[in-house]
C-alpha positions as CSV (number, residue, x, y, z in Angstrom):
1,X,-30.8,5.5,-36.4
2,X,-32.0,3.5,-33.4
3,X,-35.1,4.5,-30.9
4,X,-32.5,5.5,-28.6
5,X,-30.7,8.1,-30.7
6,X,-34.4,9.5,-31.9
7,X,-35.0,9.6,-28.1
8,X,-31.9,11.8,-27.4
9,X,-32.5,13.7,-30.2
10,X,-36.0,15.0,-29.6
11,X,-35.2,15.7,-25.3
12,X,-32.3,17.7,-26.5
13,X,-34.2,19.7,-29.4
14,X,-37.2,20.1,-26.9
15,X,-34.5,21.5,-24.7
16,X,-33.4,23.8,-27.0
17,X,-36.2,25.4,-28.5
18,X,-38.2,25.9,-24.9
19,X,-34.8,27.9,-24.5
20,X,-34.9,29.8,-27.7
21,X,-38.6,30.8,-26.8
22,X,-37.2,31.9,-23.3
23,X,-34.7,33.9,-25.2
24,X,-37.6,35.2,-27.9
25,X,-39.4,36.6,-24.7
26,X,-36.5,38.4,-23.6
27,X,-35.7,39.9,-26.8
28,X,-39.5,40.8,-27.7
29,X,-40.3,42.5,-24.2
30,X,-38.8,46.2,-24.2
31,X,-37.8,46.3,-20.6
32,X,-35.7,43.4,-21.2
33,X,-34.7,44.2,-25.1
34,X,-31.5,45.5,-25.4
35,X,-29.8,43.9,-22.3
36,X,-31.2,40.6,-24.0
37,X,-29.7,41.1,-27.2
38,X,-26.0,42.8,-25.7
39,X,-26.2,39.4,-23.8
40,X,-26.2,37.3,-26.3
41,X,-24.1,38.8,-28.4
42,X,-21.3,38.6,-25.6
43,X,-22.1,35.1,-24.8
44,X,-21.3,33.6,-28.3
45,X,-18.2,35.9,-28.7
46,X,-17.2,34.7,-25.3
47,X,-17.9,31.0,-25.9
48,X,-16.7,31.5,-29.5
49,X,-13.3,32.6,-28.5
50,X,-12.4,30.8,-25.6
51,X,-14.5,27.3,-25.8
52,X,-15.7,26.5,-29.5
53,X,-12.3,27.4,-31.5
54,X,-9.8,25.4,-29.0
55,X,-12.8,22.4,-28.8
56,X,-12.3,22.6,-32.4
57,X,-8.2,22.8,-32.7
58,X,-7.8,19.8,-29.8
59,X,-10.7,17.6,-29.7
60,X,-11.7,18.5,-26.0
61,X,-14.5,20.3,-24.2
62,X,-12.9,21.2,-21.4
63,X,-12.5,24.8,-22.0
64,X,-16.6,25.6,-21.7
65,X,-15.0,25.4,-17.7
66,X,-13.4,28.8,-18.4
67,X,-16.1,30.1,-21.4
68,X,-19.4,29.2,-19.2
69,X,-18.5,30.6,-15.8
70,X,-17.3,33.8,-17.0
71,X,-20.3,34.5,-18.8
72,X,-21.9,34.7,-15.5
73,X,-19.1,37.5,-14.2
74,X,-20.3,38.7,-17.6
75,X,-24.6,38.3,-16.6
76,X,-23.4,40.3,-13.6
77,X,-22.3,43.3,-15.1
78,X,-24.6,43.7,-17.5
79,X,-27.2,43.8,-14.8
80,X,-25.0,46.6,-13.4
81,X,-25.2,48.2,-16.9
82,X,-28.7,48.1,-17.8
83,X,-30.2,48.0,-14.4
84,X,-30.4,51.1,-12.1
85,X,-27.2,50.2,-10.1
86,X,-29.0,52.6,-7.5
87,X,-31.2,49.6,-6.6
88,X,-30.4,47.4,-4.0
89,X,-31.7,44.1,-5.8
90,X,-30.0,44.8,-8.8
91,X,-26.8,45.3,-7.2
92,X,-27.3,42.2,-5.3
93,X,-28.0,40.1,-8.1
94,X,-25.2,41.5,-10.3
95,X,-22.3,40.9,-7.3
96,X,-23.8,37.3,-6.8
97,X,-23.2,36.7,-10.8
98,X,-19.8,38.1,-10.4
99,X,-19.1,36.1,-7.4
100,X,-20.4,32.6,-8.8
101,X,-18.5,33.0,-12.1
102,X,-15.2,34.8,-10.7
103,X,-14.9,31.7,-8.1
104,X,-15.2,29.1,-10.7
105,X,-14.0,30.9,-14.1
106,X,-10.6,31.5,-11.2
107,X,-10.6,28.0,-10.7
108,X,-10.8,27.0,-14.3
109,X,-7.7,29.1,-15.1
110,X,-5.7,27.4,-12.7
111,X,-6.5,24.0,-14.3
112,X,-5.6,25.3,-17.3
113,X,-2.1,26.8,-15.7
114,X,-1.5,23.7,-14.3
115,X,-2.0,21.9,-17.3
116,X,-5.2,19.6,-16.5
117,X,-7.1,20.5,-19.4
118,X,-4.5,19.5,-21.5
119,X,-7.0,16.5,-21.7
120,X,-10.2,16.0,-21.5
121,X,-12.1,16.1,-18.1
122,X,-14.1,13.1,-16.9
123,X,-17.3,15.1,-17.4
124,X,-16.8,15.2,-20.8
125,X,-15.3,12.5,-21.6
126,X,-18.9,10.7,-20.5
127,X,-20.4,13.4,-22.9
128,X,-19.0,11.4,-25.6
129,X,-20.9,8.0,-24.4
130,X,-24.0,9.8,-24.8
131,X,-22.9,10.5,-27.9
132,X,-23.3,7.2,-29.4
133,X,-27.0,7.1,-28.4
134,X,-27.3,10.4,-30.1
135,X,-25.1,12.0,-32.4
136,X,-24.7,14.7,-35.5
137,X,-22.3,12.0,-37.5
138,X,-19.5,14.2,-36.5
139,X,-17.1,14.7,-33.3
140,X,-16.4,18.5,-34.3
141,X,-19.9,18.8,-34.9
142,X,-21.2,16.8,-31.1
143,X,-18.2,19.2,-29.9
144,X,-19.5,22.9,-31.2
145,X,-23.3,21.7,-30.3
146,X,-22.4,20.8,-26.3
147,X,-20.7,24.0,-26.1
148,X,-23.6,26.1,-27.8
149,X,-26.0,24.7,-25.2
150,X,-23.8,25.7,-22.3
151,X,-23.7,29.4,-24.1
152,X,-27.7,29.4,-24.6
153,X,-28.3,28.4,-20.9
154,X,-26.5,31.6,-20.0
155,X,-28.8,34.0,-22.4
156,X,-31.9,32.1,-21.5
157,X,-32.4,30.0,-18.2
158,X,-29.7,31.4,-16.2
159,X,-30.3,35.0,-17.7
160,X,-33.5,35.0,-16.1
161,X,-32.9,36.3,-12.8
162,X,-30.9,39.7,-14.0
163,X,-33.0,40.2,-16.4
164,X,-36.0,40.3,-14.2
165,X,-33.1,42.9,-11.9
166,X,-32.9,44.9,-15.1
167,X,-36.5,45.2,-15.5
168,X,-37.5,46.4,-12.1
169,X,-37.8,50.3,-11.6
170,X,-36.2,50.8,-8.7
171,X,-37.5,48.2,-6.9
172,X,-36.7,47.8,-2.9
173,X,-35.2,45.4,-0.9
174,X,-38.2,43.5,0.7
175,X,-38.5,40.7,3.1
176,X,-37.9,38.1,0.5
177,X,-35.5,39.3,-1.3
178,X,-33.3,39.9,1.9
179,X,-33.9,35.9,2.7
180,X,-32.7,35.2,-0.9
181,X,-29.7,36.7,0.2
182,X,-28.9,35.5,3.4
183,X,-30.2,31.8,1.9
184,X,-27.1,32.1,-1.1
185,X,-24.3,33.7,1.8
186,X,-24.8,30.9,3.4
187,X,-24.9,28.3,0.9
188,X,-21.8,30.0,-1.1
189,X,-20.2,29.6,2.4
190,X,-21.2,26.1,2.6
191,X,-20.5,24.8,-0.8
192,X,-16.9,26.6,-0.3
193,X,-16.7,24.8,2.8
194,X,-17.3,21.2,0.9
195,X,-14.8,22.2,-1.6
196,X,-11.7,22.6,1.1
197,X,-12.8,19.3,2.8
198,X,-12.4,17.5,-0.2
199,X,-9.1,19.3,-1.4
200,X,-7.2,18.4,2.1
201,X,-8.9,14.8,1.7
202,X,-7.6,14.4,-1.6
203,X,-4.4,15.8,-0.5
204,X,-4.2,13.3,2.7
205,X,-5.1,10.4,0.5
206,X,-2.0,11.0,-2.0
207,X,0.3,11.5,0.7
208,X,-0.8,8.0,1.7
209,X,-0.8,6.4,-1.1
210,X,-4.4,4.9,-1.2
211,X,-7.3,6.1,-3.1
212,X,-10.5,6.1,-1.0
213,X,-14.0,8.1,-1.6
214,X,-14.1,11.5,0.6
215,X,-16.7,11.2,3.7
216,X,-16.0,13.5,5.8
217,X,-17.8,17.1,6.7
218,X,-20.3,17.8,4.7
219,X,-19.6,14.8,2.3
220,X,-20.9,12.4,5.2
221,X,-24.3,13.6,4.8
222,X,-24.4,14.3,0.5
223,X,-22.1,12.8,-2.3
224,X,-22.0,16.0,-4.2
225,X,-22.7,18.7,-1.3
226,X,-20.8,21.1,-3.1
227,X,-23.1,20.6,-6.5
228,X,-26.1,20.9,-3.7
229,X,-25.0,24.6,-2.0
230,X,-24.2,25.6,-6.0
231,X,-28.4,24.6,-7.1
232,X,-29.3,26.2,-3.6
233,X,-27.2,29.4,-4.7
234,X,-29.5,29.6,-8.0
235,X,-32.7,29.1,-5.9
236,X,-31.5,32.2,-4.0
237,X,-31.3,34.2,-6.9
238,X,-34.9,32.9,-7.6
239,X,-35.7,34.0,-4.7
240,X,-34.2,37.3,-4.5
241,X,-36.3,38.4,-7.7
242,X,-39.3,36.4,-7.2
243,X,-40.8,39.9,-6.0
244,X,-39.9,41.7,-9.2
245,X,-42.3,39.1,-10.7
246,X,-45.3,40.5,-8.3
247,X,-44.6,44.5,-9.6
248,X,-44.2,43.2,-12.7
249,X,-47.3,41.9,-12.9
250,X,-49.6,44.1,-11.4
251,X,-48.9,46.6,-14.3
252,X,-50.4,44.2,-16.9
253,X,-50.0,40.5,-18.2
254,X,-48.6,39.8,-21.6
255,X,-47.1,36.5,-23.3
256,X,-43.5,37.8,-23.0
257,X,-43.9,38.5,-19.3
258,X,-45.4,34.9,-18.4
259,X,-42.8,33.4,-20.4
260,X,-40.3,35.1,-18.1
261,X,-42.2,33.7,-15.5
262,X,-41.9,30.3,-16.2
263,X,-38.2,30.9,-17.2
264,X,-37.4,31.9,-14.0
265,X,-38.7,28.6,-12.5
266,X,-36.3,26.8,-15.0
267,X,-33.2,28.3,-13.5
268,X,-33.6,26.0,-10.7
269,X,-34.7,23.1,-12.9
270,X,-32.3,23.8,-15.1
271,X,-29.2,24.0,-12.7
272,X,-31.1,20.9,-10.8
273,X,-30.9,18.8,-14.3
274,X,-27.0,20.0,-14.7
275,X,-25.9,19.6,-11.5
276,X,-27.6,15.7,-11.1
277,X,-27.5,14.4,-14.7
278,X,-25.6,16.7,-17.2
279,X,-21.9,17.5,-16.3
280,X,-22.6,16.7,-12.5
281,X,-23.0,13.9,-10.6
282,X,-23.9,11.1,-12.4
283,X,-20.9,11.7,-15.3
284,X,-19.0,11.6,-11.9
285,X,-19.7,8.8,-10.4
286,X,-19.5,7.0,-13.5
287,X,-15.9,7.2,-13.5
288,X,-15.5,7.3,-9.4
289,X,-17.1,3.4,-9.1
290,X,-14.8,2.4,-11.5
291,X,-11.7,4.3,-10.0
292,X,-12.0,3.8,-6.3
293,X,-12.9,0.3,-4.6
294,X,-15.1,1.5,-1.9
295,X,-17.1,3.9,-3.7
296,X,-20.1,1.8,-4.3
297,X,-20.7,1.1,-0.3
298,X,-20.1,4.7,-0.2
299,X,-23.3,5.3,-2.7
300,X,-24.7,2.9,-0.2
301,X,-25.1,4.7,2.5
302,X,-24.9,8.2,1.2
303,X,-27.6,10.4,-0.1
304,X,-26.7,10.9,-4.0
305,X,-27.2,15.0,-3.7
306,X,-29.9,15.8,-1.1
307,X,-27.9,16.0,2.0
308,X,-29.6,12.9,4.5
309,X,-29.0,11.0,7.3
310,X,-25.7,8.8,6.3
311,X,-26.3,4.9,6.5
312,X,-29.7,4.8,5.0
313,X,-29.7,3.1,1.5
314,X,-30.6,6.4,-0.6
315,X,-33.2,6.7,-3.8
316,X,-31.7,8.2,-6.4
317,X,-33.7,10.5,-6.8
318,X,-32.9,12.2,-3.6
């Protein structure tokens, strides 16, 4: 095994076990126990059922596009269930989950009515380039690990913010919370907004026959503004329970509570480290420079996911 596989090795089993102590927090600390535990036993069922077993009949990954997003319809409810639904940021941060999964688990159906994932998406096709720097030795194996880590972000990382909603004794609505909210309306509304430019772009292009990269709307000023709204969505729900942190703490500090601290900052990170490098844009681009002849003046001028001023050579790190 080359430095390179080592290298990919270690970042993804650091990833994993700062999730699994994330997950040991959650499951130790008695205000978060048994909506911790229900959670995860849902999420592998969930991802059992309708990611890992068909991954494992057909060779594709696709299907985590169905398993992954409802889990989050699945977060949501949850909340509802072990929170005190009488409390107005638990009921915010449940109908957000529901919302964020329902619009994407929806749109993975379709694809899979209309027959898309009847092979593998780009996303993860590039999953199985990263493979050669760092693999188990097996494709069913690389498969049914991928899929896992999408099903442990959603009963660590991205768990985070209900379970902080589930936590809180009827906690109310204060000034930052009610920004939190107003912050993810209006980037729900604007990452919907990038989605039906590029659907009727896409659309126009086949009509004409051509293939050319969408800059138009909000894809003038990002080229992924629709994987920027869906990070700045997650930062809401940071946000929104940030406060629950404050009551939390002035009660008394222990290990479990600090670790769901620090959690919580990883949902952004985490959803920031998706969105860029994981199954988001970079996967994506790989495939659009090699697909469509103007794409590279396109990354030119274009911020990569921080929306910017367009004709300004970008960093890629913006």
């Amino acid at each position: 095994m080359n430095s390179s596989n080592v290298g990919g090795l270690v970042r993804r089993e650091a990833a994993v076990l700062s999730s699994l102590l994330v997950l040991v927090a959650s499951v130790v600390w008695s205000e978060t126990q048994a909506f911790a535990l229900t959670n995860l036993v849902v999420q592998l069922a969930l991802f059992a059922v309708v990611a890992i077993i068909p991954a494992l009949v057909t060779l594709r990954m696709s299907y985590v596009d169905i398993a992954w997003p409802f889990g989050l319809v699945a977060l949501g409810v949850l909340t509802l269930v072990f929170g005190d639904s009488s409390s107005r940021p638990v009921m915010a941060v449940a109908v957000i989950y529901v919302i964020m999964g329902a619009r994407m688990g929806i749109g993975g159906l379709v694809l899979l009515i209309q027959g898309e994932l009847d092979k593998e998406l780009p996303r993860y096709r590039y999953q199985r380039l990263r493979w050669r720097r760092a693999s188990f030795g097996s494709e069913r194996a690389d498969l049914t690990a991928e899929i896992l880590v999408q099903a442990l972000s959603n009963v660590t990382f991205l768990a985070i913010p209900a379970a902080l909603a589930v936590a809180s004794d009827r906690a109310g609505l204060g000034i930052v919370s009610a920004i939190g909210i107003v912050l993810w309306s209006l980037s729900w509304a604007l990452e919907s907004t990038a989605d039906v430019q590029k659907h009727r772009f896409v659309s126009q292009s086949k009509r004409l026959g051509v293939k050319r990269s969408c800059n138009v709307g909000l894809w003038r000023y990002s080229r992924h503004p629709n994987y920027f709204f869906q990070w700045m969505q997650w930062n809401s729900l940071v946000l929104i329970t940030a406060p629950l942190v404050t009551n939390l703490f002035s009660e008394s500090m222990t290990l479990p509570k600090l670790a769901i601290f620090v959690g919580l900052l990883g949902t952004s990170a985490t959803m920031y480290y998706c969105l860029v490098y994981y199954t988001g844009a970079v996967p994506a681009e790989h495939y659009s420079v090699l697909s469509r002849p103007d794409y590279a003046s396109y990354q030119a001028r274009t911020n990569r996911f921080f929306p910017g001023i367009p004709g300004r050579r970008p960093k890629e790190n913006r």
